[in-house]
N, C-alpha and C positions, 0 to 999 in steps of 0.2 A: 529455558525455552527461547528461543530464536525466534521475533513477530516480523512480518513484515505488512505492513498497513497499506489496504489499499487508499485512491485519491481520497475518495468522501470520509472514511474514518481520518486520515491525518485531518481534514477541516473541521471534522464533528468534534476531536479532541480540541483543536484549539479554540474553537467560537463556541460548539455546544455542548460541553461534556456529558450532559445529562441525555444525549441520544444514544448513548453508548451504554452496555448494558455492565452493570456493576465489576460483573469477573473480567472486562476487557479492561477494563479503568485499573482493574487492580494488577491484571495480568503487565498491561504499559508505565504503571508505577513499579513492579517491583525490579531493585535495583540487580537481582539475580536473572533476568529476562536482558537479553537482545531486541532492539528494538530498531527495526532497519525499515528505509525509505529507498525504493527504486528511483533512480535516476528519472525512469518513463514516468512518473507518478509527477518527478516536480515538473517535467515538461511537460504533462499533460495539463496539470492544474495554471502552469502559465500560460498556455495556449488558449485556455478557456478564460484567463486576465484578460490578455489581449485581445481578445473578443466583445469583452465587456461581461462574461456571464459572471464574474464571479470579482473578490478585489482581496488580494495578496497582501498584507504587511509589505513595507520596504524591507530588506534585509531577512525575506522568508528565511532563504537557506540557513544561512546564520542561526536565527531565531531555532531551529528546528537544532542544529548542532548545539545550540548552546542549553538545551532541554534533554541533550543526551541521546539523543537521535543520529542511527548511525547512517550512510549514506551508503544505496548498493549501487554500484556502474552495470550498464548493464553488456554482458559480453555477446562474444558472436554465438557461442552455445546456447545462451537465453534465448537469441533472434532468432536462430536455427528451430531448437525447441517450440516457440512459442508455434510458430507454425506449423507442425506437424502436430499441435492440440486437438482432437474432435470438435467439431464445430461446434459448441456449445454455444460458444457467447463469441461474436461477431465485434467483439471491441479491441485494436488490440492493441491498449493499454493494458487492459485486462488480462488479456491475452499474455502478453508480458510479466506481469507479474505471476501470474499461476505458473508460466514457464521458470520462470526466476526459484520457486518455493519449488518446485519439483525436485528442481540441479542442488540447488542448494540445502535441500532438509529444513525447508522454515515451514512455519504457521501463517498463513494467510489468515490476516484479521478485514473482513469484509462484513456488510449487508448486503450484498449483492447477490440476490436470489440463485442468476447466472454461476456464478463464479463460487456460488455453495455448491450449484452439480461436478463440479470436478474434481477425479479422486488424488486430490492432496489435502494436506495437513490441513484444517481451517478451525478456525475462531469466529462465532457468529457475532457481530457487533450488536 
């Protein structure tokens, strides 16, 4: 399986694992699973750093490579896609990613109510 995690799962995995619901934890440990992070995911989460809403480890990116995490870029097909999504969910971070799992054949590992109505792959955290 191919995961791609949205923002607040990558932080529930590292600060709270226990919000995460047993098959997600096991699905992002096994070593036969892809485990990929959007680009827009880490700029979205430091954007909310430097805001103050939230506080990053030094050496996040690192930190996430170094736990086997793979890093997605995101292309001009992604940006193109993400907006022609049905309006479901007005974020588009979000927005991004489900564009992202579409093009690419991944599993969207989310809580995110929004981002459960749309028809791709997904993973309920």
């Amino acid at each position: 399986m191919r995961l791609l995690l949205d923002s607040h799962v990558i932080l529930w995995f590292a600060a709270t694992p226990r919000r995460l619901r047993p098959e997600v934890l096991s699905a992002i440990a096994d070593p036969e699973n892809d485990v990929l992070i959007s680009s827009a995911s880490i700029w979205e989460l430091n954007l909310k750093a430097s805001k103050g809403k939230l506080s990053l480890p030094k050496k996040f990116c690192s930190s996430l490579r170094s736990q086997g995490f793979l890093p997605l870029p995101v292309s001009w097909e992604h940006a193109e896609a993400a907006s022609s999504l049905p309006k479901i969910h007005l974020d588009p971070f979000d927005r991004l990613i489900v564009a992202q799992a579409g093009l690419e054949n991944l599993v969207v590992v989310t809580g995110d109510a929004n981002v459960l109505k749309y028809p791709v792959s997904l993973l309920e955290a």
